[in-house]
N, C-alpha and C positions, 0 to 999 in steps of 0.2 A: 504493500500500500504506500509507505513509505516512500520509497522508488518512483513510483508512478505519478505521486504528486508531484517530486523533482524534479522527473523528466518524464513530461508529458505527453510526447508522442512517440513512434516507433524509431525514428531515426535518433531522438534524445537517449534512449533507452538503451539503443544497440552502441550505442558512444559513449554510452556512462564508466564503464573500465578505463577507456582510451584517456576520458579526463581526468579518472585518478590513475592513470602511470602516468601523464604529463604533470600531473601537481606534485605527486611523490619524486618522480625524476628531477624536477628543478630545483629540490630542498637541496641546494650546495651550501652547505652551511660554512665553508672553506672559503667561501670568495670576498665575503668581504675579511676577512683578514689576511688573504695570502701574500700580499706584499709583505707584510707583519713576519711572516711566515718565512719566507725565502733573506729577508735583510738578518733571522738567524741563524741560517745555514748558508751565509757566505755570499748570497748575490750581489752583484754591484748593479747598477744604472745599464751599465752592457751588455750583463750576463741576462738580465731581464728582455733587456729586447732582441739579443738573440736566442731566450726562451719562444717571446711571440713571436717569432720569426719561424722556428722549427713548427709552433703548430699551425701556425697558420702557412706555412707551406705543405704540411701531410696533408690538411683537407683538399684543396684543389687534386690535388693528385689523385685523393682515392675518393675521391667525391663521384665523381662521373660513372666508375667501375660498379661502385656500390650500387649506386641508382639500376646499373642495369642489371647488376645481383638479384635486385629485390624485384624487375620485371620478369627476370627469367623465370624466380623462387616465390620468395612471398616476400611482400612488405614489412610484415608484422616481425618473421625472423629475422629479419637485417636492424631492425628496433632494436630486437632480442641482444644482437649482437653489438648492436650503439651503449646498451645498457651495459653488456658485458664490458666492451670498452673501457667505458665511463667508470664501472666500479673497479678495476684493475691499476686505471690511470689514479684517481682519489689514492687505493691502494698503495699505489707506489711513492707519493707524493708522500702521503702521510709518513712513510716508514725511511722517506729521505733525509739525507743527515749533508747532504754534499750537493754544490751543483751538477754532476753529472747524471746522477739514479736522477735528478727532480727533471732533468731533460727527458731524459728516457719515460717520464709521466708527461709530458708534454707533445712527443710523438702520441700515444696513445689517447691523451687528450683529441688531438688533430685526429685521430681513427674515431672517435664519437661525433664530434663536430661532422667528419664527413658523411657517416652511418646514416647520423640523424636528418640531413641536408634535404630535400625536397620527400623524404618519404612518408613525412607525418603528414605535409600537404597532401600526395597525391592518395593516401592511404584515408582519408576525409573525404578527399571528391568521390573516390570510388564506392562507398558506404553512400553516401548521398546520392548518389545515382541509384544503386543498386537498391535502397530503400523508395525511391521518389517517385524515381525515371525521369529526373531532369534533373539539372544542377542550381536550381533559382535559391535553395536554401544555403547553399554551400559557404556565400559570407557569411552570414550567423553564425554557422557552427564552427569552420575556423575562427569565427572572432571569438568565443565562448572558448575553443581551445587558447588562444591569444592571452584571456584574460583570465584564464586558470594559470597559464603560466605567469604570468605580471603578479600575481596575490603569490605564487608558489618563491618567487625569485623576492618577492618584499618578506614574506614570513623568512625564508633561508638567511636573508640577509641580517635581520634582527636576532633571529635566533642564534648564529654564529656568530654576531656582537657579543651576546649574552655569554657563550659558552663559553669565548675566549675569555674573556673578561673573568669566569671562576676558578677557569681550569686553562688549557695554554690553547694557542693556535693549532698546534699538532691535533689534541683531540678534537675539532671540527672535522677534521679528515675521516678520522674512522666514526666518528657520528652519523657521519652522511653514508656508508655504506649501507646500513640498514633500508634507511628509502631509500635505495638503488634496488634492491633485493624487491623491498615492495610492488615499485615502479614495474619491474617485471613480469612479477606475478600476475598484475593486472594486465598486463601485454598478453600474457598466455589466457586469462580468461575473455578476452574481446575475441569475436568472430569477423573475421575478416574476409573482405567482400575477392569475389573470386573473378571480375571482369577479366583480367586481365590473363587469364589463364584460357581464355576463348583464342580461338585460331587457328591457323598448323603452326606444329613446331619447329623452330628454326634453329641452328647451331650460334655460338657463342658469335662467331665474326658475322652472319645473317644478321642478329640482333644489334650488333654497335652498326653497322654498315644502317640500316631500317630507322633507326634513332635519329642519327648524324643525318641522314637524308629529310627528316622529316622538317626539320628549321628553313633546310636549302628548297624545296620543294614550294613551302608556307610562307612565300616570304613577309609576310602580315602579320608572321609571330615576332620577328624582327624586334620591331618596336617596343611589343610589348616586354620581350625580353632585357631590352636593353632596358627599359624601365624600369623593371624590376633588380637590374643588379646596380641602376644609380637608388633606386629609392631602399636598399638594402646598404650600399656603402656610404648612404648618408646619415643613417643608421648607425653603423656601426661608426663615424668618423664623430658624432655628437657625445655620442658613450665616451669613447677612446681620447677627445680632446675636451670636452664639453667644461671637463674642472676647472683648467687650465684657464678660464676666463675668469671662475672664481679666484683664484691664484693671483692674476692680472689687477683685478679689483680691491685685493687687500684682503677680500671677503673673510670673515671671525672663522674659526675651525668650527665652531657650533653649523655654520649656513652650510656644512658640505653633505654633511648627513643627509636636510632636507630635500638639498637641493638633488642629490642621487633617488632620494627618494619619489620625488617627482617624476625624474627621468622614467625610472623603471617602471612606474604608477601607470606611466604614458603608455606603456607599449599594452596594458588592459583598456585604456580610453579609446584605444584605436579599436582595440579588440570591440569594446562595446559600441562605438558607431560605426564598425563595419557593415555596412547594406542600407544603413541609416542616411550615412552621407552620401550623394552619389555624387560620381565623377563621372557618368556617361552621355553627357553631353556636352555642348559648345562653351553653351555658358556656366555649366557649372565646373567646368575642368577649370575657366580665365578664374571666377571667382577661387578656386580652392586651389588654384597656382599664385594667386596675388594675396593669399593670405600666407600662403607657404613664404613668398619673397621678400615680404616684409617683417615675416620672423627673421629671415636671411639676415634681413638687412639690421636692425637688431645687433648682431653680433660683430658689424663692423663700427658702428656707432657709439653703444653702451658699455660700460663695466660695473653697472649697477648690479647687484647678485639678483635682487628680484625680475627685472626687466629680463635678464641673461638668462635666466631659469625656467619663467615664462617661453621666452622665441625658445630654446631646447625641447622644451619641454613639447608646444605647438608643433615644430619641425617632427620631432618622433611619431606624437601621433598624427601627424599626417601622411607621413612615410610607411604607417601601420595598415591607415586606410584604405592607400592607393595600392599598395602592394598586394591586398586580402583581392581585391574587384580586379588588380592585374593578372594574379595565381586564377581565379577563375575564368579570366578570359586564355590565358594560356591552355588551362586544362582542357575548356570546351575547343580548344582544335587540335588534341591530337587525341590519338586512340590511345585505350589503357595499357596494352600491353608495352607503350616505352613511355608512358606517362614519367614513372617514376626515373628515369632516364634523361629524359628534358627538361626537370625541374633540376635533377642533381647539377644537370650542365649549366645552368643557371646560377648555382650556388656554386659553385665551380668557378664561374666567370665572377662572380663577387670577390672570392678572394682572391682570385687572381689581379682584381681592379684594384682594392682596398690595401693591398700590400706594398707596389711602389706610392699609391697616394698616399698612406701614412708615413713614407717615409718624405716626403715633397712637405706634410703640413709641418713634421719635425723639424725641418729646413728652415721652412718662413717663420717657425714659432720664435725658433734659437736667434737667427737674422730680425726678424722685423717686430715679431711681436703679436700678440692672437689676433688683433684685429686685421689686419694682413691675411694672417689666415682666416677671418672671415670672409673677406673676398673667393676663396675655394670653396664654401660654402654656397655662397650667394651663385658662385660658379656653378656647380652640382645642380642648384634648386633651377638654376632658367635654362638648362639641357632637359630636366623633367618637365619644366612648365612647356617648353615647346614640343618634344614627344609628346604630354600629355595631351595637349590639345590636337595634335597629331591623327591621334588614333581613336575618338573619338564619336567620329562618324556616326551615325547611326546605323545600326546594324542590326539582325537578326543572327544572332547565336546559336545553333542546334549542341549542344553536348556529344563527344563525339567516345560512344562507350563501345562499341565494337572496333577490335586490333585491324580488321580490314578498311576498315574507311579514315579519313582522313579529311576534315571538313575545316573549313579558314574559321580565327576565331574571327577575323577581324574583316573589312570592307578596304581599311586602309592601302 
């Protein structure tokens, strides 16, 4: 009874697992102290960014592979195996004593990151067709996944405050194993939808060859994809610099708390006006590109903590929004059996964009100063606003859930 009240309808109901392993999976109770963490096992300022470095070059690499792992196999197992990741990397970290062993959690790190990279998207759409027989719900319920992880990444965050603060940084590490174990377990009890298992079977190099063709074919997906990996590296370019303005500002050590707190808050706000806001038309693309810009703009201007935290805070969920309606326009034109394939390559191209640009905004920070790199920002935001408005034609979408057809998502 209980259940049924909470999730009301059939597709709520069949996704009720999936959102507690997304909410158990994101209790990393480890992240917000791991700097804390690595400054007493010997990190320096170098050693740290060629940690980000190591993982965030394993994901591109096995990002794409995996994706087509999980079209050959199952979705849900390659989770399976993001989780395994995940708890192994925690594992290893925690029981580091050296920069070297914390590396080697860093690769493994970069093996979840890539696991998890387009498969919980296309592992949603496929459940939502398979329940619906169209995809008109499908922003909701990624946004509802969105904003179980935004509550799962604030409660981890405060909670691993808490821990450290009684007991040390180290045990947040093995804290957090348990909800990985959980996380899991809910992955084995969700029923995962089988589209993409319709077709004839084709061998390993049929399948990349079939994937890689279907962008070149569509070329309407183009857009949208490039969309999605600026509105994903602007994303991750607010996270990753976003303090650094507080810093610039002077801003009290009290305002850093909040104001991360907002950030991350945001990626649920986006989650809950996903399907609410719409971007699929002329004017509301100009309107929700000219509120995007002048958050931009914001950050070349201001060093006010509130104003700065505000245009971040705006920028994210809006990057939340457009992303959730551009993943559904992507999904509705290819078929399922390389769905999960075309999202990874997507995720794929992010960090491949996001890793010399973070090294470009480090440049201008050291040299000029963050508002300088606000300009990169504002740069980012009017490449989106002009795609966006781009591809927003009007158009008639069909969802395209059989491996043999092949339908444009876009007019563009």
């Amino acid at each position: 009874m209980v259940r049924r009240v909470l999730f009301a309808n059939p597709v709520h109901r069949r996704m009720a697992p999936l959102f507690a392993a997304a909410f158990f999976g994101g209790l990393m109770l480890w992240i917000p102290v791991e700097k804390l963490f690595l400054a007493g096992i010997g990190f320096t300022p170098a050693t740290i960014g060629l940690m980000a470095a190591i993982y965030a070059g394993v994901a591109p690499v096995l990002d794409f592979p995996t994706g087509i792992l999980a079209d050959r196999w199952s979705r849900r197992g390659v989770l399976v195996l993001a989780n395994i990741a995940g708890f192994l990397a925690v594992l290893v970290g925690g029981l580091s004593t050296n920069v070297g062993t914390y590396l080697a959690a860093a690769v493994l790190l970069g093996a979840y990151l890539a696991m998890e990279s387009g498969t919980l998207d296309a592992i949603v759409y496929d459940t939502v067709l398979e329940e619906t027989g169209d995809s008109e719900t499908f922003e909701s319920i990624i946004g509802r996944v969105r904003m179980v992880e935004s509550a799962s990444l604030v409660v981890g965050a405060l909670g691993g405050g808490i821990l450290a603060s009684v007991t040390s940084p180290r045990a947040t590490y093995f804290a957090t194993l348990p909800f990985l174990l959980v996380s899991t377990a809910f992955l084995f009890a969700f029923r995962e939808p089988r589209l993409h298992e319709r077709g004839e079977s084709r061998s390993m190099r049929q399948q990349i060859s079939r994937t890689i063709g279907v962008v070149r074919r569509e070329r309407s997906l183009l857009p949208v994809a490039a969309l999605l990996v600026l509105t994903a590296v602007l994303t991750q370019a607010v996270f990753e610099f976003g303090p650094l303005w507080l810093v610039d500002g002077g801003a009290r050590a009290a305002t850093f708390g909040p104001a991360w707190a907002c950030l991350v808050a945001a990626l649920g706000f986006g989650g809950a006006l996903a399907g609410r806001v719409r971007v699929d038309s002329l004017r509301a693309a100009v309107v929700f590109a000219s509120v995007l810009l002048a958050a931009a703009a914001v950050l070349v201007l201001s060093s006010a903590a509130v104003a700065v935290t505000a245009a971040q805070t705006v920028l994210v969920t809006g990057s939340v929004v457009a992303g959730i309606a551009l993943t559904k326009r992507l999904h509705d034109g290819v078929g399922s059996d390389v769905r999960t394939g075309v999202s990874s390559a997507v995720g794929a191209a992010t960090w491949a964009t996001f890793v010399p640009l973070a090294l470009v905004f480090g440049a201008v920070i050291d040299g000029s100063g963050v508002h300088a790199a606000g300009w990169l920002i504002v740069a980012i935001v009017g490449v989106i606003a002009v795609l966006l408005v781009g591809v927003v034609r009007p158009t008639a979408t069909t969802p395209c859930s059989e491996p043999a057809t092949l339908r444009p998502a876009l007019g563009a």
